[in-house]
C-alpha positions as MATLAB code, in Angstrom:
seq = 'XXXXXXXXXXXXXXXXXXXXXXXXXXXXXXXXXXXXXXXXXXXXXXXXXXXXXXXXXXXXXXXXXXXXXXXXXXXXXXXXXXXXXXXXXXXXXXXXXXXXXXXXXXXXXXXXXXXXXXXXXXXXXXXXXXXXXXXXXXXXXXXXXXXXXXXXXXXXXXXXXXXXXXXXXXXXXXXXXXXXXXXXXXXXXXXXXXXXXXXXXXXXXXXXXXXXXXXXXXXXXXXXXXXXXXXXXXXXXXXXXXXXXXXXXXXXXXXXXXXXXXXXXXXXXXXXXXXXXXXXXXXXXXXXXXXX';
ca = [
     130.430   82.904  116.219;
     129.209   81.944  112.742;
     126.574   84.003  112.635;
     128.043   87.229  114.343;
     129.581   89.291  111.413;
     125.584   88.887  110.264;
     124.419   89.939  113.358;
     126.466   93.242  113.467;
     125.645   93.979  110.176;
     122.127   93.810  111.572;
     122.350   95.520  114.569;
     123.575   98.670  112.460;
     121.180   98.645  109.624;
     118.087   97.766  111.252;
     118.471   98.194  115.048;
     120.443  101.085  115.201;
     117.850  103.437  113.446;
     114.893  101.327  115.284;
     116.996  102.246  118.533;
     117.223  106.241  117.564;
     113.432  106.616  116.710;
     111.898  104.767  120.421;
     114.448  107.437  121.769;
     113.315  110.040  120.349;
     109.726  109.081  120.821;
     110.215  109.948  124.733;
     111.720  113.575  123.767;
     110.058  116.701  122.212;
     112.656  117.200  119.117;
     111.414  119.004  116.269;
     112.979  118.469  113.003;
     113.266  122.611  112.713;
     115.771  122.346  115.328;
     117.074  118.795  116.182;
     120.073  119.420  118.124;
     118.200  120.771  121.132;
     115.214  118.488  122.718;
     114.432  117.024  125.949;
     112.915  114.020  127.553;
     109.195  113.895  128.002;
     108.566  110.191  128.957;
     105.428  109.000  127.447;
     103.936  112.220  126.997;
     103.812  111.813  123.160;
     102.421  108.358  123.645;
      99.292  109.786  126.129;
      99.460  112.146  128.519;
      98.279  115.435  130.422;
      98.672  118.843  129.242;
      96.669  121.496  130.234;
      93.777  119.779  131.851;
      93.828  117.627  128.465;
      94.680  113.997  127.231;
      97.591  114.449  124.628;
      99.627  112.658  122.617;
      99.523  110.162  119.701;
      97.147  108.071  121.523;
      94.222  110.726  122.191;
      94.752  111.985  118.428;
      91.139  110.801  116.695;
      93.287  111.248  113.438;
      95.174  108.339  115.118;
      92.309  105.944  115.395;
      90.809  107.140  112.165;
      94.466  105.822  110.433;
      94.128  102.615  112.319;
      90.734  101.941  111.341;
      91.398  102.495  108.039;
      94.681  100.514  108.128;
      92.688   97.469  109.627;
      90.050   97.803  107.378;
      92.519   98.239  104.096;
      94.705   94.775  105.095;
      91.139   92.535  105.986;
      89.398   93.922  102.822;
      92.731   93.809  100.446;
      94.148   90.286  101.784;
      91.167   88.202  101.503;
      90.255   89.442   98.461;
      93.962   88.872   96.880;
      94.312   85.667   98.860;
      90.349   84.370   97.068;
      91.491   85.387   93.544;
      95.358   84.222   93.932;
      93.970   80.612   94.720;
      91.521   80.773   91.701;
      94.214   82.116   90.041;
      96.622   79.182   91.013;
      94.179   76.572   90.730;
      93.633   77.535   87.160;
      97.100   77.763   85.983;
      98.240   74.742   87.701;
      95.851   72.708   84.725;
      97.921   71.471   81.436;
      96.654   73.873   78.674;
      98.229   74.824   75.677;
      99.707   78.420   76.322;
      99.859   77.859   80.116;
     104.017   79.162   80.356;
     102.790   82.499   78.661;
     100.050   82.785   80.686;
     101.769   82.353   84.007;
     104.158   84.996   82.849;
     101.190   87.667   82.175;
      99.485   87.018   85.032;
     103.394   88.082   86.968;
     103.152   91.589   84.993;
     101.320   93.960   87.481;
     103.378   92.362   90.489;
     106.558   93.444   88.452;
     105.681   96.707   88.095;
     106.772   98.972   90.689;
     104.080  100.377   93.274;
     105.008  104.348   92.062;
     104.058  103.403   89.054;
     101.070  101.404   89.246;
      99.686  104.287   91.574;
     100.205  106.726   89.072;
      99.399  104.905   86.214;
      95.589  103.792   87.750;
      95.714  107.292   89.134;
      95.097  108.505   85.670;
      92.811  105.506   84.661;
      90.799  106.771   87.946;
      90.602  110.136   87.021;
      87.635  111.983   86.920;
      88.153  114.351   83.938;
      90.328  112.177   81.401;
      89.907  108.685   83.066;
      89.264  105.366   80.897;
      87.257  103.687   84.093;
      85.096  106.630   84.135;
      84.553  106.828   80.251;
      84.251  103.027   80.211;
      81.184  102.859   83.020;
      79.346  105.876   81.214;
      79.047  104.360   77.924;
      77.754  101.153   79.983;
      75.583  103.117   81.649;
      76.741  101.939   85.239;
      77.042  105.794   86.303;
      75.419  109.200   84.863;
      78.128  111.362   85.092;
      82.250  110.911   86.087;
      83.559  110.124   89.936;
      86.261  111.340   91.660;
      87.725  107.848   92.441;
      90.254  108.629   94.515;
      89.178  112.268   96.377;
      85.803  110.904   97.090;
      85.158  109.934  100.873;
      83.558  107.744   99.893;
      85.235  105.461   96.773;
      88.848  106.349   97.576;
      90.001  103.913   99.933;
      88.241  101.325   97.656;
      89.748  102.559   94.848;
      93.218  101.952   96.742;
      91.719   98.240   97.622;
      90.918   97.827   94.020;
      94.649   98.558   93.210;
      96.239   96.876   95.908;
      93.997   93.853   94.716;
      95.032   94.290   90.742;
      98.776   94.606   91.691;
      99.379   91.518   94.515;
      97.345   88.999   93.261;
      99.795   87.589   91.238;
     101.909   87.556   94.464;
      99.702   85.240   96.138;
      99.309   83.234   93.239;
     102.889   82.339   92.816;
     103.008   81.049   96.059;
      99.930   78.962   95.977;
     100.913   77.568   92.568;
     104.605   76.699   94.008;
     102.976   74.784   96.900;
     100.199   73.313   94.394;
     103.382   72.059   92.373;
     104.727   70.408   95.030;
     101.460   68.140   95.784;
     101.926   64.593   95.223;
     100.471   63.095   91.547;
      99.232   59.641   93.398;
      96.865   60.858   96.120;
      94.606   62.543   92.905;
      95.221   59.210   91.018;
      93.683   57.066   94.012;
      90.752   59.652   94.498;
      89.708   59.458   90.995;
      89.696   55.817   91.022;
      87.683   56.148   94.529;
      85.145   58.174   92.461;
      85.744   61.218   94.608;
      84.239   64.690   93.512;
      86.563   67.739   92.370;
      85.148   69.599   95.101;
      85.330   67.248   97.902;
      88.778   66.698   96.377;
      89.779   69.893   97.060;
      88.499   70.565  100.114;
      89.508   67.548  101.957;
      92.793   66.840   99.948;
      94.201   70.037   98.071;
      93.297   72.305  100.659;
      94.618   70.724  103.874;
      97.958   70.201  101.646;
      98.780   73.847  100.905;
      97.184   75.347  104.245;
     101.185   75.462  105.507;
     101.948   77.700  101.815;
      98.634   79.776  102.078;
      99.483   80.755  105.749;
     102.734   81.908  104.885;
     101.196   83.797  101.980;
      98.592   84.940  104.017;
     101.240   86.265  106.818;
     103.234   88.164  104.036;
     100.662   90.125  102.692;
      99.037   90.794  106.313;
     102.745   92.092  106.981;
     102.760   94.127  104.162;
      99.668   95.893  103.899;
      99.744   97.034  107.771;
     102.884   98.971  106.985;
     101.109  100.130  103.151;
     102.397  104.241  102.322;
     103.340  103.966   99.387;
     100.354  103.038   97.035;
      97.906  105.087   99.187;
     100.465  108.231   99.123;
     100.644  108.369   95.387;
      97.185  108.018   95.015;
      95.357  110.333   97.470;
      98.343  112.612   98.672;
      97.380  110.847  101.931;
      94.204  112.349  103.206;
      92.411  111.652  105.961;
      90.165  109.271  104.459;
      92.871  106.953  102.767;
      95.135  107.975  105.951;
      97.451  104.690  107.256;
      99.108  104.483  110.519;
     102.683  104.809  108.121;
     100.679  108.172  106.436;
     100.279  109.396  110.005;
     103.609  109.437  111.235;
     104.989  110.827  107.909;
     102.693  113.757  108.013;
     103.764  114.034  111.811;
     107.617  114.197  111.213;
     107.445  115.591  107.624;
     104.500  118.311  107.479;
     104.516  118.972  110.675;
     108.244  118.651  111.582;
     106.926  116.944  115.107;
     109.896  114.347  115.310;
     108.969  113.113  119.085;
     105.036  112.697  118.138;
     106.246  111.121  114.266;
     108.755  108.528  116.093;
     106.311  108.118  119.180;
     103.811  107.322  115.929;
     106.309  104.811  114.024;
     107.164  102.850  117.085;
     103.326  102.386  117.413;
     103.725  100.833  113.901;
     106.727   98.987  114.876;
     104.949   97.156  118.268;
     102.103   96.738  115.473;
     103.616   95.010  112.910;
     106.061   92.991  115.580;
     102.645   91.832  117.545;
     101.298   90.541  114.344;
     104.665   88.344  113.508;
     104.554   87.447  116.793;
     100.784   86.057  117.022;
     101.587   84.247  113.497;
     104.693   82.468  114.486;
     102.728   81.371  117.641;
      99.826   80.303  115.973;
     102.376   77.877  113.367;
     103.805   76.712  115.935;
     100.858   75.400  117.434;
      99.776   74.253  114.678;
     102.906   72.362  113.640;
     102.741   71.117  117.424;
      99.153   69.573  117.580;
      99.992   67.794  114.084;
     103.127   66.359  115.109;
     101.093   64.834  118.319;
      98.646   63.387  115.721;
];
């Protein structure tokens, strides 16, 4: 009974709306003319039309927006989950200036994602660009790149950015659980004679494995459902194109509100399968140390 005022609340914020897209997901609204629709079953998930497979499933666009979904939260986590435990590591030593440091190190996490797109989307630019100025007069390239329109560069270019503004994110929460460590067990390996790098692979590590999975989880979270970053930078094309770009452009540009929800509950059973799969695998894990 505690917990039910919470509960409602829930139910309309969240689970209402969630409720109102699956629905429409089985009908053929449009958003030019939403009070009339009917029900279509799963023929905007796959289905037969015209001697054809249809639907959000037998779009290639689809699978391209996947791929490139996939590909964007392997290449962008590791990489921010690598440098946020460098990062961590480092400022978790006593040095003079360490407290301003830390707070530097927070500034492209502060900044909002709108802005960071733009702002790199000017850096990245292939006319006026300081990245592009900056590599010439190194001599890395001959003449200016289009960063973000390329086929080829753009998505890294978003991976890049992704990587620049959640670092600092991962860092945090490594350096909270590297806070938390116990002073003694370093005390006793030092007088043991034990290396830093044994040290931190068979002490430090194992320690913060609970705090780098839950990092790990967040971000994974995160970047499946990414729109925002990738939107301001490329306008969405098909080469930077998310699963979340996909079934914008379907309800948006193409006013296709049955194939745009059908397309954002794929997201949702996405996203939900992941959280799912991580809880399951803590649990286990939690499970088969507690039996130790």
């Amino acid at each position: 009974m505690l917990v039910a005022p919470a509960l409602i609340v829930l139910a309309a914020i969240a689970g209402w709306p969630l409720a109102r897209t699956i629905w429409f997901s089985f009908t053929d609204a449009e958003l030019s003319d939403f009070s009339h629709y009917a029900f279509v079953g799963f023929a905007n998930y796959l289905g037969r039309f015209e001697g054809d497979w249809d639907g959000v499933l037998a779009d290639p666009v689809w699978w391209g927006a996947l791929w490139n979904t996939l590909w964007f939260a392997l290449i962008s986590v590791s990489l921010e989950t690598l440098l946020g435990l460098v990062f961590a590591l480092v400022l978790a030593v006593r040095f003079p200036g360490r407290g301003m440091l830390r707070a530097i190190v927070l500034i492209p996490w502060a900044i909002p994602t709108v802005v960071s797109a733009r702002m790199w989307g000017w850096m990245l630019n292939d006319q006026f660009g300081i990245v592009n100025d900056l590599l010439m007069r190194l001599g890395v390239i001959a003449e200016p790149v289009a960063w973000t329109a390329d086929a080829g560069t753009a998505l890294w270019a978003v991976i890049i950015v992704d990587v620049w503004k959640t670092t600092p994110f991962m860092a945090l929460l490594i350096l909270a659980a590297l806070e938390m460590l116990p002073s003694d067990i370093y005390e006793a390996a030092r007088l043991d004679g034990v290396r830093p790098l044994e040290l931190f692979m068979r002490v430090t590590l194992p320690l913060i494995r609970p705090a780098l999975l839950v990092a790990v989880a967040f971000r994974s979270l995160d970047a499946l459902r990414m729109f925002d970053l990738i939107y301001v930078l490329t306008a969405g094309g098909s080469d930077t194109m998310t699963i979340s770009s996909y079934a914008r452009q379907q309800l948006v540009d193409f006013q296709e509100v049955g194939l745009g929800s059908a397309a954002a509950t794929l997201v949702f059973l996405a996203i939900a399968l992941v959280t799912v799969a991580c809880l399951t695998a803590n649990r286990v894990r939690t499970a088969a140390e507690e039996t130790r």
